[in-house]
RODREN-601605 format. One record per residue (C-alpha): residue in one letter; z negated, y, x negated. Coordinates in steps of 0.5 Angstrom, whole numbers, m for minus. Layout:
residues N
<site rest="a" up="Z" north="Y" east="X"/>
...
//
This chain:
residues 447
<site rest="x" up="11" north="55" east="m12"/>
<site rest="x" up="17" north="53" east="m14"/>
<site rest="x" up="17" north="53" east="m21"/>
<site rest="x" up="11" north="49" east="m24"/>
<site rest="x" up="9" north="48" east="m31"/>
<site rest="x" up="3" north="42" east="m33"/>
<site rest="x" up="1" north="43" east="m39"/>
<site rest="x" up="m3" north="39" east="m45"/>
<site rest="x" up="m4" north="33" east="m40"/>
<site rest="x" up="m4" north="26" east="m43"/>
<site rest="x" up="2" north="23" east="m40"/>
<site rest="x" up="2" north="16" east="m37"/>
<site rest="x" up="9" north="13" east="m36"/>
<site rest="x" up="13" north="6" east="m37"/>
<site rest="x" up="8" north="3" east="m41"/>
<site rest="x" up="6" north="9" east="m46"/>
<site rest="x" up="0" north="14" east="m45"/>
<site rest="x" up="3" north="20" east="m49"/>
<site rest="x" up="0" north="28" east="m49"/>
<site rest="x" up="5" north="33" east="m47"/>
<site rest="x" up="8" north="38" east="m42"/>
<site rest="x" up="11" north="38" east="m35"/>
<site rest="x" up="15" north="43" east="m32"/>
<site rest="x" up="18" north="43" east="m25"/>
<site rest="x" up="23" north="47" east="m22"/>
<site rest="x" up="25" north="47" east="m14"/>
<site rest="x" up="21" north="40" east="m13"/>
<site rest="x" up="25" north="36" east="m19"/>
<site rest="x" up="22" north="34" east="m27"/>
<site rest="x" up="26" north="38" east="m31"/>
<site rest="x" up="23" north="38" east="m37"/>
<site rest="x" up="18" north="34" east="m41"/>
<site rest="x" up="16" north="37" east="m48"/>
<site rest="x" up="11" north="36" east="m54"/>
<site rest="x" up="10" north="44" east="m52"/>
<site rest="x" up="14" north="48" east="m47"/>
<site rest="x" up="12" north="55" east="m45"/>
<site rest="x" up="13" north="59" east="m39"/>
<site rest="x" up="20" north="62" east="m38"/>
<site rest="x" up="18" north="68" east="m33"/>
<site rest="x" up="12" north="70" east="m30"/>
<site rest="x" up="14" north="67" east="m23"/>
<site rest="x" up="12" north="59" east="m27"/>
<site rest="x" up="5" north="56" east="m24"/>
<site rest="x" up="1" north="54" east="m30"/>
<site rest="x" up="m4" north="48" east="m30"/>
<site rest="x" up="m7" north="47" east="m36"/>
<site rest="x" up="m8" north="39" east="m35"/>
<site rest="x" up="m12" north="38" east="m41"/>
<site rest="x" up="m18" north="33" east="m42"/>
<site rest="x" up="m14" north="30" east="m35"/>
<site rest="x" up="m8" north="24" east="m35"/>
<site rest="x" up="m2" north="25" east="m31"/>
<site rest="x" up="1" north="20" east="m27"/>
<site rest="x" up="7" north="18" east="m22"/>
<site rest="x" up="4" north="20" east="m15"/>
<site rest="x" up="3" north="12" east="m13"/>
<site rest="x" up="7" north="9" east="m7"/>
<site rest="x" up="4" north="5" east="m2"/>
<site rest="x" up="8" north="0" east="1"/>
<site rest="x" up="5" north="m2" east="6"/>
<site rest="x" up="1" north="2" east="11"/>
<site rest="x" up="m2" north="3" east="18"/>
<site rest="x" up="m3" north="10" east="21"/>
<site rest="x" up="m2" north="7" east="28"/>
<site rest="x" up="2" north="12" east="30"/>
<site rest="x" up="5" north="12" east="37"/>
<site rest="x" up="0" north="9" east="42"/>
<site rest="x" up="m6" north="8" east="38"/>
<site rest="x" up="m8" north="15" east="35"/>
<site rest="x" up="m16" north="14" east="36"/>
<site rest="x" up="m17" north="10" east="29"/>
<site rest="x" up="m11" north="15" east="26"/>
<site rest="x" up="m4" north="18" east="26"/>
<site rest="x" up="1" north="19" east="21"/>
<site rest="x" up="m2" north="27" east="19"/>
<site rest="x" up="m9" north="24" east="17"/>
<site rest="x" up="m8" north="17" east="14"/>
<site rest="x" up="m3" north="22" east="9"/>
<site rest="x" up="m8" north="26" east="9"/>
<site rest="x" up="m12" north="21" east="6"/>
<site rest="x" up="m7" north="18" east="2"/>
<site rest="x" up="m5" north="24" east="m2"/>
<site rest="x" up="m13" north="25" east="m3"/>
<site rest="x" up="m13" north="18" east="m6"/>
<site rest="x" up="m7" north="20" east="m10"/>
<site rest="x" up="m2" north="16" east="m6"/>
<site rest="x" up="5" north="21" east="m6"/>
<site rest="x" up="9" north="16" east="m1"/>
<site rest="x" up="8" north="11" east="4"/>
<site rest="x" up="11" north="6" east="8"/>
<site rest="x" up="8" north="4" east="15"/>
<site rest="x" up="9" north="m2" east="19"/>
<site rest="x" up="11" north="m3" east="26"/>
<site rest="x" up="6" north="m6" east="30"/>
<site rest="x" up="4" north="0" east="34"/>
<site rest="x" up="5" north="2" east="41"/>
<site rest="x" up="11" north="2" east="42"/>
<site rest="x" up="12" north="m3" east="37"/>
<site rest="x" up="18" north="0" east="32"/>
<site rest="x" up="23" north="m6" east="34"/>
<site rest="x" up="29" north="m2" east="35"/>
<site rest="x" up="33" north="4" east="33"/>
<site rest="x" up="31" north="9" east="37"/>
<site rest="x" up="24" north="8" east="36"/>
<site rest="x" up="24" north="8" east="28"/>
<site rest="x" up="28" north="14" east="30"/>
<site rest="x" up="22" north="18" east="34"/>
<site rest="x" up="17" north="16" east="28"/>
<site rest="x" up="21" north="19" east="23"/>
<site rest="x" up="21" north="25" east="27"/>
<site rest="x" up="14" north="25" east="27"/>
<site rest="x" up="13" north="24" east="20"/>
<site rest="x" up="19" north="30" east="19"/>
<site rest="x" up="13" north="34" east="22"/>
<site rest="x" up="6" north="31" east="22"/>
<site rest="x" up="6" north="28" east="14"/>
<site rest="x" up="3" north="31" east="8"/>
<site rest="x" up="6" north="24" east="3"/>
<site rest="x" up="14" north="23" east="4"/>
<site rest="x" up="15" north="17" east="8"/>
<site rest="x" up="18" north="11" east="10"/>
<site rest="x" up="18" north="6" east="15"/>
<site rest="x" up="19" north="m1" east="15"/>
<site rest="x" up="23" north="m4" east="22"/>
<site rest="x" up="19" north="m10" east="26"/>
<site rest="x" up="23" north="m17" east="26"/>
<site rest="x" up="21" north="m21" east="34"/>
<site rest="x" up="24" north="m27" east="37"/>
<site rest="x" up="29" north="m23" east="40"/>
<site rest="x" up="32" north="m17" east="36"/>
<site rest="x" up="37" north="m20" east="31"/>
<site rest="x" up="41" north="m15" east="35"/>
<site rest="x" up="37" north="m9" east="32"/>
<site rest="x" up="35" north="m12" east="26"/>
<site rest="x" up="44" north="m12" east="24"/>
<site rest="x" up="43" north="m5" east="26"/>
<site rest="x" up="39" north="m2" east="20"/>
<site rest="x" up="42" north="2" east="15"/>
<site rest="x" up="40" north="0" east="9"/>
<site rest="x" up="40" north="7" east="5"/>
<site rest="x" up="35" north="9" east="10"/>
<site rest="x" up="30" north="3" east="12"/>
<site rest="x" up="25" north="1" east="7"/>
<site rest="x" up="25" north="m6" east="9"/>
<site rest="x" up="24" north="m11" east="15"/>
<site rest="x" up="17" north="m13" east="17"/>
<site rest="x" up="15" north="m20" east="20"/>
<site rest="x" up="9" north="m23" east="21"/>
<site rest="x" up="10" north="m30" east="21"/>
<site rest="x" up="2" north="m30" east="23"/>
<site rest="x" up="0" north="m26" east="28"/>
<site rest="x" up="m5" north="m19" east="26"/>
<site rest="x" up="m6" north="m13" east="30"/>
<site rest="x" up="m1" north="m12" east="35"/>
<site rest="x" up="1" north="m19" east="35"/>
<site rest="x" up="9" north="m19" east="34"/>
<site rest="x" up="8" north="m27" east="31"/>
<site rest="x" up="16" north="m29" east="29"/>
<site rest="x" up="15" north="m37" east="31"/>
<site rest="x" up="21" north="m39" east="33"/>
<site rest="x" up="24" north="m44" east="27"/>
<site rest="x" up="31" north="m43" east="29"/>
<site rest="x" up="31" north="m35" east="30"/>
<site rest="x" up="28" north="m35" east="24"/>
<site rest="x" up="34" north="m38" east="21"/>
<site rest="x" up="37" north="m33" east="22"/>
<site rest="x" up="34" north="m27" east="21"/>
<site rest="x" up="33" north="m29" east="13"/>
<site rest="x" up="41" north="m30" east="13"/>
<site rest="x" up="43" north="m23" east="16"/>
<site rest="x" up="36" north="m18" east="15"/>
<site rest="x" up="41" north="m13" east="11"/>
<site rest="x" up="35" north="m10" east="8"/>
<site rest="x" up="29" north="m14" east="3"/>
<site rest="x" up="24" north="m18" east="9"/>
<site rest="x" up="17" north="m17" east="7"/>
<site rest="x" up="12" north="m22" east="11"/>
<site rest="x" up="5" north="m23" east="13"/>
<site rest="x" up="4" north="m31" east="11"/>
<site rest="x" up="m1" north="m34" east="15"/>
<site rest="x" up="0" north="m41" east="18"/>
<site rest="x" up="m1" north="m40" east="27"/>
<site rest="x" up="m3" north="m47" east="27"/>
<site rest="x" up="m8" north="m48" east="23"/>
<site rest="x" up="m12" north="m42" east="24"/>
<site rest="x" up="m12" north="m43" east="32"/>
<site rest="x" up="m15" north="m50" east="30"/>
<site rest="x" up="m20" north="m47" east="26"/>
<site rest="x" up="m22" north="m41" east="30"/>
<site rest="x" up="m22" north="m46" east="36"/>
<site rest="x" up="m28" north="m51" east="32"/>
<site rest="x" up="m32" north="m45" east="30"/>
<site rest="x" up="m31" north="m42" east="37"/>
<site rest="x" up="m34" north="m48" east="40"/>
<site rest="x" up="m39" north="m49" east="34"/>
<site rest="x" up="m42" north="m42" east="34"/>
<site rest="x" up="m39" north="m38" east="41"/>
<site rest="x" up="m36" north="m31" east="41"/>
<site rest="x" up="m41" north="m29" east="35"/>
<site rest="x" up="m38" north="m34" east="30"/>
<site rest="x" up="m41" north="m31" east="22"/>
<site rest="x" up="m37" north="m27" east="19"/>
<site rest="x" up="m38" north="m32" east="12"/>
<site rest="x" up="m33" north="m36" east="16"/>
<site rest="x" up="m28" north="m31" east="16"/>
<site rest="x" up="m25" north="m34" east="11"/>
<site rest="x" up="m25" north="m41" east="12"/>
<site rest="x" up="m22" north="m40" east="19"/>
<site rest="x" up="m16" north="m36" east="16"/>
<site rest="x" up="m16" north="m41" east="10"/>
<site rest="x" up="m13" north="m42" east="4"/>
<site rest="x" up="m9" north="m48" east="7"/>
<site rest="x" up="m6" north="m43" east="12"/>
<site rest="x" up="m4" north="m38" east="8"/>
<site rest="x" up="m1" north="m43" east="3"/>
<site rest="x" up="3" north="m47" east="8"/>
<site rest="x" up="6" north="m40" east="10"/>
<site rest="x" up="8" north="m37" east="4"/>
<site rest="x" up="11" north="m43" east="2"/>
<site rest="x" up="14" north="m44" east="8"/>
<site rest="x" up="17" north="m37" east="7"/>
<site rest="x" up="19" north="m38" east="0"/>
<site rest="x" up="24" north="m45" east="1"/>
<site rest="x" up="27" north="m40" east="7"/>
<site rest="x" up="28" north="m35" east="2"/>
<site rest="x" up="31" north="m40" east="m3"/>
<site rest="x" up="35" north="m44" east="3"/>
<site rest="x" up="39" north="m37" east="5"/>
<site rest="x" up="38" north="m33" east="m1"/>
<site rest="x" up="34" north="m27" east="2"/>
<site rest="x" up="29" north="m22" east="m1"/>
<site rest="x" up="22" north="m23" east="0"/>
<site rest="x" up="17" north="m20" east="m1"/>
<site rest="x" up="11" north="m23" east="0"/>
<site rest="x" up="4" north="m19" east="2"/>
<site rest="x" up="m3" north="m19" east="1"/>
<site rest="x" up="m3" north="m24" east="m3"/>
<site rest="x" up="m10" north="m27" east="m3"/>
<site rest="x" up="m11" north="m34" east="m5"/>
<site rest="x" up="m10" north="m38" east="m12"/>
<site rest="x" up="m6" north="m44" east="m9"/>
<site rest="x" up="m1" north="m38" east="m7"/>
<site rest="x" up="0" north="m36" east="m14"/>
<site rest="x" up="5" north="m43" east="m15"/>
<site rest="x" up="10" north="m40" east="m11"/>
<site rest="x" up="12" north="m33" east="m16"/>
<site rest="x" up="15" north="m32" east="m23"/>
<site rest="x" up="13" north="m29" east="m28"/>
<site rest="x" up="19" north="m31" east="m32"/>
<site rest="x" up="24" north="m25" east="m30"/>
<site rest="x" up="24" north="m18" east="m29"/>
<site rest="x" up="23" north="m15" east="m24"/>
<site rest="x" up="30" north="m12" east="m21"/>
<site rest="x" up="33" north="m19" east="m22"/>
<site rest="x" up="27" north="m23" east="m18"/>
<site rest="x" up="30" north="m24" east="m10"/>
<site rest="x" up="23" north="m26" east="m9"/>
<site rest="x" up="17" north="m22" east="m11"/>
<site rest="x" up="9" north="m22" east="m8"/>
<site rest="x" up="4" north="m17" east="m8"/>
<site rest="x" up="m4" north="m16" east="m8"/>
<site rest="x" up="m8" north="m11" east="m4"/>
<site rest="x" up="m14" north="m8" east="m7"/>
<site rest="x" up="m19" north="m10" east="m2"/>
<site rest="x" up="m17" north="m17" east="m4"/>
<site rest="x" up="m18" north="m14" east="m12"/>
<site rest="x" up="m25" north="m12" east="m11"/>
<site rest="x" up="m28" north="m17" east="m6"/>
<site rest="x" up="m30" north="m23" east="m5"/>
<site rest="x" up="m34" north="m27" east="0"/>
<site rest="x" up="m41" north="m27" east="m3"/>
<site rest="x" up="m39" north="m19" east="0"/>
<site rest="x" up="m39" north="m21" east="7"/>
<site rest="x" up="m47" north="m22" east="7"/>
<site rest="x" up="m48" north="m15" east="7"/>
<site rest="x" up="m41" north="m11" east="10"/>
<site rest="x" up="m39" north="m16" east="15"/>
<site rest="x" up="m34" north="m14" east="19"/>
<site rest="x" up="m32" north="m8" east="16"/>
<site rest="x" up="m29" north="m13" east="10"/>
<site rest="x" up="m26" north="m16" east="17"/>
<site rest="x" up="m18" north="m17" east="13"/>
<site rest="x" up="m12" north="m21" east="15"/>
<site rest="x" up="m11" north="m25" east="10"/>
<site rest="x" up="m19" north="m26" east="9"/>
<site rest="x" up="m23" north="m24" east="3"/>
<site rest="x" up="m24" north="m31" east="0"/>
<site rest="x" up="m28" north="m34" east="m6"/>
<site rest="x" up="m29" north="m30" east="m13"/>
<site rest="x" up="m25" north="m36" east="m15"/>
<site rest="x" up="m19" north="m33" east="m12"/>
<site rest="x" up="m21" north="m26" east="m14"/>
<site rest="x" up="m20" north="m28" east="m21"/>
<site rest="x" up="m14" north="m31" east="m20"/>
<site rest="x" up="m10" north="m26" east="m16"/>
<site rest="x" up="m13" north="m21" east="m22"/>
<site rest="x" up="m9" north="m26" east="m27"/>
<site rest="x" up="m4" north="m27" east="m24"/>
<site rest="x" up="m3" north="m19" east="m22"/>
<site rest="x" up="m3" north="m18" east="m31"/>
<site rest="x" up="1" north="m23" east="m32"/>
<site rest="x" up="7" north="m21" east="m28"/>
<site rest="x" up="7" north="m26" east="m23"/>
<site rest="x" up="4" north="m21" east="m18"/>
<site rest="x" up="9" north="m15" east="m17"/>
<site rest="x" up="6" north="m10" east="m14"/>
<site rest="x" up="0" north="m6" east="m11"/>
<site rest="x" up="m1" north="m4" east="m4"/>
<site rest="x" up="m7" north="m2" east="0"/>
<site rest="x" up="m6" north="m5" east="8"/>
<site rest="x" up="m10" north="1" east="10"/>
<site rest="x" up="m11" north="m1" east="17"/>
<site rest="x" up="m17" north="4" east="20"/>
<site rest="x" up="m20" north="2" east="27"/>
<site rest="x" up="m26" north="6" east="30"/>
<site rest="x" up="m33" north="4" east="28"/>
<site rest="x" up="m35" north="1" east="34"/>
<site rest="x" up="m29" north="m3" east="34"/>
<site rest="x" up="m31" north="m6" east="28"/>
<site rest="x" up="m39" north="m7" east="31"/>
<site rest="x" up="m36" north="m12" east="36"/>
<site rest="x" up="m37" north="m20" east="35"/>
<site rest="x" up="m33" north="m24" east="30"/>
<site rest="x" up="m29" north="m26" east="36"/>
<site rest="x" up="m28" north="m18" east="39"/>
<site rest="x" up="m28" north="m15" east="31"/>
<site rest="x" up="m21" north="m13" east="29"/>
<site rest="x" up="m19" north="m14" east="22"/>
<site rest="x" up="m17" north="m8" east="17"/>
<site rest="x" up="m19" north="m2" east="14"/>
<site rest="x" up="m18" north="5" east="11"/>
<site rest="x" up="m16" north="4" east="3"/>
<site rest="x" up="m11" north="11" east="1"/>
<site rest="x" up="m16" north="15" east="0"/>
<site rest="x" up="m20" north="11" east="m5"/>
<site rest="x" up="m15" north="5" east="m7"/>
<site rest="x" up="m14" north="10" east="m15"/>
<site rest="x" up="m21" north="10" east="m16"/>
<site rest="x" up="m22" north="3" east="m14"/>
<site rest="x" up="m18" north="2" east="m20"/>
<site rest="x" up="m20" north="6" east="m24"/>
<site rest="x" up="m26" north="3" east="m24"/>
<site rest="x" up="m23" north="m3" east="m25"/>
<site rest="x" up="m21" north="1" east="m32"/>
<site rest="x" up="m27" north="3" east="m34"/>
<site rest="x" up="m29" north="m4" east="m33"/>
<site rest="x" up="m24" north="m7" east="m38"/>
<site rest="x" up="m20" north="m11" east="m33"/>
<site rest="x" up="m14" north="m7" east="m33"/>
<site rest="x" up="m11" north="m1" east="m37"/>
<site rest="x" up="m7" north="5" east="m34"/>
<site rest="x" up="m2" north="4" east="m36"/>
<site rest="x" up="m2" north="m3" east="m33"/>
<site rest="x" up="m4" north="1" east="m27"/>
<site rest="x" up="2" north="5" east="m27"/>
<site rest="x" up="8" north="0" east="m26"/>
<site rest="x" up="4" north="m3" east="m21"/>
<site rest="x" up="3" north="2" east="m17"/>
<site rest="x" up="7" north="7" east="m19"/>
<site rest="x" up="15" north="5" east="m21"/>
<site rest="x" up="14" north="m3" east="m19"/>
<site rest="x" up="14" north="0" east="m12"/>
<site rest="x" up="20" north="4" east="m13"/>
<site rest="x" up="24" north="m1" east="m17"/>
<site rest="x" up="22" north="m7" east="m12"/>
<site rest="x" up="25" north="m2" east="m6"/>
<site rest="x" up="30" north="2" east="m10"/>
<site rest="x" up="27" north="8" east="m8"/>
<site rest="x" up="31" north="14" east="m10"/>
<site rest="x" up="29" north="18" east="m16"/>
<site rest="x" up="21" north="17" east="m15"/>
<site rest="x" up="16" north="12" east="m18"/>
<site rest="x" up="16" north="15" east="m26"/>
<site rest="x" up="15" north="21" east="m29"/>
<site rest="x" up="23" north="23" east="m32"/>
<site rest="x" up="27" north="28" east="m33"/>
<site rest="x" up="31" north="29" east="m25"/>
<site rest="x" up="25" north="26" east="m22"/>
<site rest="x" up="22" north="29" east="m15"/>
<site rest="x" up="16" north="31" east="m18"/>
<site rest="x" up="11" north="26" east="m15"/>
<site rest="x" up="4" north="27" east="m19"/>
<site rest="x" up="m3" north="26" east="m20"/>
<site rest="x" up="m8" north="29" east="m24"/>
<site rest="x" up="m14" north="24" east="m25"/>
<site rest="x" up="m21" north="26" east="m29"/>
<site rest="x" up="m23" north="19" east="m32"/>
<site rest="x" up="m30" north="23" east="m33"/>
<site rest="x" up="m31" north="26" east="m27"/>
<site rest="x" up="m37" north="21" east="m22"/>
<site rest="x" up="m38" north="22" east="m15"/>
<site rest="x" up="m40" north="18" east="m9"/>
<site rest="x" up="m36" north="15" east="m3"/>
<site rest="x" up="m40" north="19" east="3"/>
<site rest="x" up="m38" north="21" east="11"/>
<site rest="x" up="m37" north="27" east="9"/>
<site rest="x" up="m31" north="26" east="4"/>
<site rest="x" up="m28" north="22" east="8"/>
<site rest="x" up="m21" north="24" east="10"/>
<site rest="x" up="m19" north="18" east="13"/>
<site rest="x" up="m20" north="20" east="22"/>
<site rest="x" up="m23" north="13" east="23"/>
<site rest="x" up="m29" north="16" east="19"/>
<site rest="x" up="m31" north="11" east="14"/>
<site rest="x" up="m30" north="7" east="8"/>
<site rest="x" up="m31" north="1" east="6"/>
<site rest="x" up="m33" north="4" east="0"/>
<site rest="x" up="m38" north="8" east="3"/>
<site rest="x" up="m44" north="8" east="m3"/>
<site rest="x" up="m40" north="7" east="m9"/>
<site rest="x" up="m40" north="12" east="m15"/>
<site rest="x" up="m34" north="12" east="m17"/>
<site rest="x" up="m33" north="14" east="m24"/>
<site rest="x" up="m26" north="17" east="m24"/>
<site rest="x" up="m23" north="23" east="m20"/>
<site rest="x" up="m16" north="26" east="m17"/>
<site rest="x" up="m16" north="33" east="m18"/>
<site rest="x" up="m9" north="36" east="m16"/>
<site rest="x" up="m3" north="32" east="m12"/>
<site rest="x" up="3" north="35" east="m13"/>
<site rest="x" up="8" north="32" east="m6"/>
<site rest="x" up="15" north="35" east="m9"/>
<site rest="x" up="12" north="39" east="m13"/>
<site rest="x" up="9" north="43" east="m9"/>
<site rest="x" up="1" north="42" east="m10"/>
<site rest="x" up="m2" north="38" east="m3"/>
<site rest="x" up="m9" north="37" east="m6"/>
<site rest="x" up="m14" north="39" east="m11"/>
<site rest="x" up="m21" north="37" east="m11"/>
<site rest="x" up="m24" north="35" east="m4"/>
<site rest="x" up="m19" north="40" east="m1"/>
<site rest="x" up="m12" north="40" east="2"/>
<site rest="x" up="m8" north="45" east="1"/>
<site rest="x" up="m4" north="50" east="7"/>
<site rest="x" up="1" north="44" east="10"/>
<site rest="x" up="8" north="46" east="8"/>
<site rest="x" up="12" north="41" east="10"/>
<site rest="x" up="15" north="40" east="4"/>
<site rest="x" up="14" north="32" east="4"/>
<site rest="x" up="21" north="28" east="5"/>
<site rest="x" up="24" north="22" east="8"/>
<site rest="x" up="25" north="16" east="2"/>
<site rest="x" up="32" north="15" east="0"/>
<site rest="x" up="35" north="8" east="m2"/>
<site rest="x" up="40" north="7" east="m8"/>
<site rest="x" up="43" north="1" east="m4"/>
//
């Protein structure tokens, strides 16, 4: 298929929503017209019409636990689950096992997504105590970003040395990404829920444990360090309205040094949700007040928040059957973060095209991703098709994700993905992969 023509699709693209058509030849954009027609017989034609088209989105941050925890996913199907959800590039984050902390080990999982991944890939490298070293190594056209958790999650790779820290924020060649959380105050927490409650601590205090205060009193941190060395930070998964102080919305994006995001769980939950998902809503950072939902929405339209992201982090279902105490946190969200959205659409809370630069040129410009994120002429040819009228329900049996469940598990959502194109080459139609191709490409930078 090398040589694609889409036609009659109602465009979604830098702000405009405009009907046209789109041809691709050897997986590059190289037309978009009112009308094009077939130049040979060899043009595959998509007739598009009563669909939208969009830029494939760009996730960027995953966890698809390969090496070393392949039970709950591998890198083959969470971009399974990625492209079925429209997602046509991912970057993934290192605490796996081994953990991704030096040059070698970044090099094997690169290898792994040459010949595993349906969705091209990036992977972000892991900052410790004790890596500047690996840290200085990184090549900045061929690394996302350096990820630091400066509040310890899955895998534990919790960076708490003040003065290594220091350093890493002066010398990181490469945008730092941070999970905020303040270690401190949430051992506090857990320990008085833990001698109140036990092991089986409720889940409605999730986020009284992992607090507001917590995240505040480390993204702050993170921020003043950011300013002090001149770094560039992005925050993750932003999930309070207290936090919502520390960003801008008075600059563009490329010239912004610090820069947050919001994941859709944190969109679309809230603790009044913990009553009947418990801890299948189990997320560092914690679902929180209504209050915070709709600030984080607020602040996503107003530009303070930059960014879209899914933290997709699948754990088997008996893992998260266990105790508060035992319960990993984190989910599957690929497959079904667009359509979340899109409901959110249907809902008035947010356009399409808001959609788009959020989730799809915002990531790219933010990561300086080369040639992918819009819908231009010289473009990899990243796309999606999205029926806005087209209902189906979230169920066991159309899970793509290897965990096997969602916390969407129930929903009708309005909206569906038809077609994935993964640089030009069609990945997805309607609930059914295509032939894997290994045609999905590692992510360059224009650094």
């Amino acid at each position: 298929m090398k040589k694609v023509l889409i036609k009659n699709a109602k465009i979604v693209n830098e702000g405009k929503i405009f009907e046209g058509d789109v041809f691709v030849e050897d997986g590059i954009i190289a037309e978009i017209s009112d009308s094009i027609s077939a130049k040979s017989p060899d043009v595959h034609i998509f007739d598009a019409e009563g669909t939208y088209l969009l830029p494939g989105l760009i996730d960027d941050q995953v966890h698809f636990r390969e090496p070393g925890l392949t039970h709950k996913e591998s890198i083959e199907t969470g971009s399974k689950a990625a492209v079925a959800g429209g997602i046509t590039s991912f970057i993934e984050m290192p605490n796996t096992l081994p953990q991704t902390t030096t040059i070698d080990l970044l090099e094997e999982k690169f290898q792994i997504a040459g010949e595993t991944s349906y969705a091209n890939f990036s992977f972000m490298f892991g900052g410790t105590n004790d890596n500047l070293e690996e840290i200085e190594k990184i090549d900045p056209k061929k690394v996302a970003a350096l990820k630091l958790f400066l509040g310890s999650s899955t895998g534990n790779m919790l960076v708490d040395d003040e003065k290594v820290l220091e350093k890493i924020f002066k010398k990181s060649p490469v945008l730092i990404a941070a999970h905020c959380e303040d270690e401190e105050t949430i051992r506090k927490n857990l320990q008085e829920c833990v001698e109140r409650y036990g092991e089986d601590i409720p889940m409605e205090l999730h986020p009284k444990i992992r607090s507001a205060d917590a995240c505040y009193k480390s993204s702050s941190k993170a921020v003043s360090l950011a300013k002090k060395t001149g770094a560039r930070l992005h925050v993750f998964h932003i999930s309070t309205a207290k936090e919502l102080s520390l960003f801008s919305s008075k600059k563009a994006l490329k010239d912004k040094k610090i820069t947050a995001e919001v994941c859709i769980h944190h969109l679309w939950f809230n603790e009044k949700d913990y009553a009947s998902k418990g801890t299948m809503i189990k997320w560092n950072p914690a679902v929180k007040t209504e209050k915070d939902q709709k600030a984080l929405l607020e602040a996503l339209l107003d530009n303070r928040i930059d960014v879209i992201a899914t933290d997709h982090a699948p754990h088997t279902k008996a893992e998260k059957k266990n105790v508060y105490t035992k319960a990993p946190s984190g989910g599957p969200l690929v497959q079904h973060a667009l359509p979340a959205l899109l409901q959110m659409h249907h809902q008035g809370k947010i356009s399409l095209e808001k959609i788009v630069e959020k989730a799809c040129h915002n990531p790219a410009i933010l990561f300086q991703i080369e040639k992918r994120g819009f819908i231009r002429e010289g473009y990899k040819a990243d796309l999606v098709l999205v029926d806005l009228n087209a209902p189906w329900a979230v169920q066991p049996d159309n899970i793509f994700s290897k965990c096997g469940w969602s916390p969407f598990e129930g929903v009708t959502f309005k909206s569906r993905i038809t077609h994935t194109f993964v640089n030009g080459k069609l990945v997805y139609k309607n609930f059914k992969h295509q032939p894997f191709l290994k045609n999905a490409e590692r992510l360059s930078f224009e650094r």
